[in-house]
N, C-alpha and C positions, 0 to 999 in steps of 0.2 A: 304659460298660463293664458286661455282666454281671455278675450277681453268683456265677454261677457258669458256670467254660469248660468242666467235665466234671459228668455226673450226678452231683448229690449223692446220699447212701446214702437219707435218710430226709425228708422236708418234713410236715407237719401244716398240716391248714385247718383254719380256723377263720369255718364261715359256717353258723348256727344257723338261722335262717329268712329269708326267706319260701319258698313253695314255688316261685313263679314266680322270685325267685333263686338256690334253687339247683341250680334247672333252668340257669340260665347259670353258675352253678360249674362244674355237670357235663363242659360242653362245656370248659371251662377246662382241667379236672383230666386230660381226655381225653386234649387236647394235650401236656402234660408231660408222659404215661403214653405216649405213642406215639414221642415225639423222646427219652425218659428210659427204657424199659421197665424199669432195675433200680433205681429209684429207688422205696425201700418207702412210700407215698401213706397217711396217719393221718386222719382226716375227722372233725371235733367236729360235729356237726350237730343238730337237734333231734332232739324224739320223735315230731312228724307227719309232717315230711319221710323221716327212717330209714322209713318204713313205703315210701316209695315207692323210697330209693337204699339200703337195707340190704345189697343184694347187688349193687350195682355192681363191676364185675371188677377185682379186683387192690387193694379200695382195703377200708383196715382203718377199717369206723364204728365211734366210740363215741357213745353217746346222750349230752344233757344234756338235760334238763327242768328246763324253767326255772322250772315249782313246785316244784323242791324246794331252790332257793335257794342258798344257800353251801353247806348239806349235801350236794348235788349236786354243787357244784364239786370239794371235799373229797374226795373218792368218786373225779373224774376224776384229779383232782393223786396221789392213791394209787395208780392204776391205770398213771399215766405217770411216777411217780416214779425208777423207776430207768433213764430215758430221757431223750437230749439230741437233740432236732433238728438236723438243717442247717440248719433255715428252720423259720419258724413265719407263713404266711400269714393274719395278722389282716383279715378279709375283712368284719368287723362291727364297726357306728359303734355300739351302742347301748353306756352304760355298762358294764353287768352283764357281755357279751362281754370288755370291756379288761378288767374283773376275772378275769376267767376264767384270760386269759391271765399273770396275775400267775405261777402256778403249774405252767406249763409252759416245760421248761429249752427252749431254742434260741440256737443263736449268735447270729443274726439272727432278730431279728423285725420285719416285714414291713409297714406298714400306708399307709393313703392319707397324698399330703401333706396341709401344712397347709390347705389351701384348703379342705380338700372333707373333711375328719378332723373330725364332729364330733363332740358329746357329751367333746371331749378326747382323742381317739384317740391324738392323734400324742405322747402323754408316755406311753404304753405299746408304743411301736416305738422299735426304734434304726433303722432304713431306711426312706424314704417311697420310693415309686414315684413318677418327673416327672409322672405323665400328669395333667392338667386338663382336656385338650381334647376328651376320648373324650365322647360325648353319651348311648349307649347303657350301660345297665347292665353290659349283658354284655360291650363292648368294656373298660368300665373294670377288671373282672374280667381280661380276657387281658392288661391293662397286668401286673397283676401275673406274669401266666406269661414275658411278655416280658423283666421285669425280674431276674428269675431267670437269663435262657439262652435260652431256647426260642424258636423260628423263630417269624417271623409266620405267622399260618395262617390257615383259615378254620372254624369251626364246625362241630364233628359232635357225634353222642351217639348211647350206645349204653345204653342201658337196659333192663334185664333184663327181659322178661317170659312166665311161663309157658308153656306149652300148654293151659291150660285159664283163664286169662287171655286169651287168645287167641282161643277158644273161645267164652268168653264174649260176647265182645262179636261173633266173626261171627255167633253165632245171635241177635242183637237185636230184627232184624226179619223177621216171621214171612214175608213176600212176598220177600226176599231187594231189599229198596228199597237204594238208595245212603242215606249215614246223612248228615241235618245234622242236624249238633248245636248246643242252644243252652245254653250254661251262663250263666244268666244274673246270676248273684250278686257282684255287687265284695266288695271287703273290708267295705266302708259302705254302708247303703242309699243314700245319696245320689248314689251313684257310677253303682246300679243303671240301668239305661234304663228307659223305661215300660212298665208294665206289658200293658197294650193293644195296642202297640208289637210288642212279642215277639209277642204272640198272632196280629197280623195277619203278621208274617211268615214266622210257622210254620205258619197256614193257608197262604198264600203257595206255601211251601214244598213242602206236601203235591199241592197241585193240579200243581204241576212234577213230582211221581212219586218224591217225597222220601220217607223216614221222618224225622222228626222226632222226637229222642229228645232231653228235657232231662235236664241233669246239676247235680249239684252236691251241697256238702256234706251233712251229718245234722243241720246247725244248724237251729234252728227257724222263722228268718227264713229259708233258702233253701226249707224245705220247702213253707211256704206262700205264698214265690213261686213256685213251680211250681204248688200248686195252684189258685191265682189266673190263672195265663197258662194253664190248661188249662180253666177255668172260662169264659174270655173267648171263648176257642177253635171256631171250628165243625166244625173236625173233631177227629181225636182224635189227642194224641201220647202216646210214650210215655216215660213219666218213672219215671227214675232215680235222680231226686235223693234222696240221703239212702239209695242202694241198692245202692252202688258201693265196693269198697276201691280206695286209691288207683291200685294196677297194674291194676285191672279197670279204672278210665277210663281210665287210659293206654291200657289197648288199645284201648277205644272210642272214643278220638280218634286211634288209631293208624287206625281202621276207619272213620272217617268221611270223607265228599268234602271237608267242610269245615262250620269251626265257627264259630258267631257269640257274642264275650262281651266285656263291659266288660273293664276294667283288673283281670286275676283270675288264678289259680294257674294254672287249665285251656288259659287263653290261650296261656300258657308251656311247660305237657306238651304241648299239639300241635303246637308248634314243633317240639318235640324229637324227634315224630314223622314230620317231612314233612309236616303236614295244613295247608293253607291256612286263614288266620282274617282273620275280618273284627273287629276290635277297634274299640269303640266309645270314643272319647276325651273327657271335658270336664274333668276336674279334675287330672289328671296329663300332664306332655308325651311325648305318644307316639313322640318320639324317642326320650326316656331309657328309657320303661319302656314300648313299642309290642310287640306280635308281632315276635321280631328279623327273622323271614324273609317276614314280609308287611306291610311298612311302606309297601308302595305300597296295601294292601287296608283300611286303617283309615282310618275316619270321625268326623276329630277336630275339637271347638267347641272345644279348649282355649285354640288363638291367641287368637284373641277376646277369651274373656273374661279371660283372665290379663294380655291387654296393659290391657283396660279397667278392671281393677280395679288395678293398679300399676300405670297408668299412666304406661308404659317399653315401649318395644318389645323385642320376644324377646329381642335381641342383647343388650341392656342387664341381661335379669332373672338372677340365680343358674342353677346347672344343675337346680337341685329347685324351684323357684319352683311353689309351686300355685296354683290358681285355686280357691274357696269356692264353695258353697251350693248349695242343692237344687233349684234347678230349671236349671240347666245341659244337664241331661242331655235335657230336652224338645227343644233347639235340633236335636238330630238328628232328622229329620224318618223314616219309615216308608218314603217312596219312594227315599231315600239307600240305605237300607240292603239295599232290593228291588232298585236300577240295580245295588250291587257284589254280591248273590246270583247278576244274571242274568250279569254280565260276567263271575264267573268261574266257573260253570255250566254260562255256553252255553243255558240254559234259556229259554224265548220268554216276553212277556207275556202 
């Protein structure tokens, strides 16, 4: 039984980071806003994320910044205090989240079961959702829409962005080339691919009559991998990294043919755009946390080495099971990543 047979008035999420999930909130939130339209949608989210879904339609953010700790919390509990939810969609396993939630009223509050609730989740919910079996991030996400009410559906998103956002990124490249993009930064260096690697396939790239435009954060570690892979480089691309607010790369991977990145935020905004990706896998399973819409285009070593080092096959490991260490990411070889360029390109050797 749902938990609810008509639109409830009000629900509050509660999914603070990553950027690549809550690009699969979005698609979440989407679908209740389209089978509920007067159901008033409350969104706790960070403070990097808000920079890219601030103005999502119909849906009321408030920021938390999690440097500013309880005082932070404090601040929101004040803000919601003379408010009771239908629902309170607890969407985050980390600690600090289920404190969060101590402070906001709702009848129901919402969170994974016990299987998969960790850091303690499930003694800060009165309601788990059954699902176990979802493999995808973003499917376990729609468990939650489904448990509520909401028809089974498929994945859309609609994310706001400018005309001069827009703008921006059709004028990138000065010859008017098709854009591949390469964002090449994970969360962890380790996660990163080679660095040589990149370079030859963004030469690669160029000679097929590409622009090659790299992306990525202002972090200091992404900046001087980009200027490393341009450094290796025999032609020239052009980089962005560290150049971009976050709706400006959304539109630049709204405007690209298609984008090549590890296990990364960017991977997850060009989903949300329609842009095919080729994701590079060795330390996380690209089922759970793959490009949702191009899971036949990703070049994953992670079976390997995650059955080799637990020595368990797939079936047997957890659904977050990682696989460790820094040279994993070598096992993807330069020509792998050139055969899924050309095949979905079209582009000749």
């Amino acid at each position: 039984m749902p938990l609810f047979s008509t639109a409830p008035k009000s629900i509050c999420l509660l999914r603070l980071s990553a950027i690549g999930d809550v690009c699969h909130a979005v698609a979440m939130v989407q679908a209740i806003q389209k089978q509920w339209p007067s159901t008033k949608v409350t969104w706790i989210m960070g403070k990097i994320e808000a920079q890219l879904l601030h103005d999502l339609p119909d849906v009321e953010v408030i920021i938390f910044d999690k440097k500013t700790g309880y005082s932070g919390m404090k601040a929101i509990w004040k803000q919601l205090s003379g408010r009771r939810f239908d629902a309170l969609l607890h969407m985050q396993l980390a600690l600090r989240a289920s404190a969060l939630t101590l402070g906001i009223k709702a009848k129901y509050k919402v969170g994974f079961n016990f299987k998969r609730a960790k850091e303690a989740q499930w003694l800060f919910t009165n309601q788990k959702i059954s699902d176990t079996a979802s493999q995808h991030v973003l499917d376990s996400f729609f468990e939650f829409a489904y448990y509520l009410g909401i028809e089974k559906t498929s994945p859309t998103w609609n994310i706001p962005l400018s005309s001069s956002d827009i703008k921006f990124a059709q004028t990138i490249s000065p010859h008017n080339k098709p854009l591949f993009i390469i964002s090449p930064a994970a969360s962890k260096d380790e996660r990163n691919w080679l660095t040589e690697r990149y370079a030859a396939v963004a030469d690669y790239a160029i000679t097929q009559g590409f622009e090659v435009v790299l992306c990525g954060s202002p972090a200091p570690r992404e900046v001087l991998l980009g200027e490393n892979i341009q450094t290796l480089m025999q032609h020239k691309a052009i980089n962005l990294i560290g150049q971009t607010s976050l709706k400006q790369l959304t539109a630049t991977l709204r405007e690209a043919s298609l984008v090549l990145a590890p296990d990364s935020g960017p991977a997850h905004i060009a989903t949300t755009q329609n842009t095919p990706v080729i994701g590079l896998y060795g330390h996380s399973n690209p089922l759970r946390t793959g490009p949702y819409l191009s899971a036949e285009y990703v070049i994953s070593v992670y079976e390997q080495h995650v059955q080799e080092q637990h020595k368990k096959s797939l079936s047997e490991l957890p659904w977050s099971a990682r696989a460790k260490g820094e040279h994993i990411m070598q096992d993807i070889s330069t020509e792998q990543v050139i055969e899924q360029f050309t095949a979905i390109t079209g582009s000749d050797h």
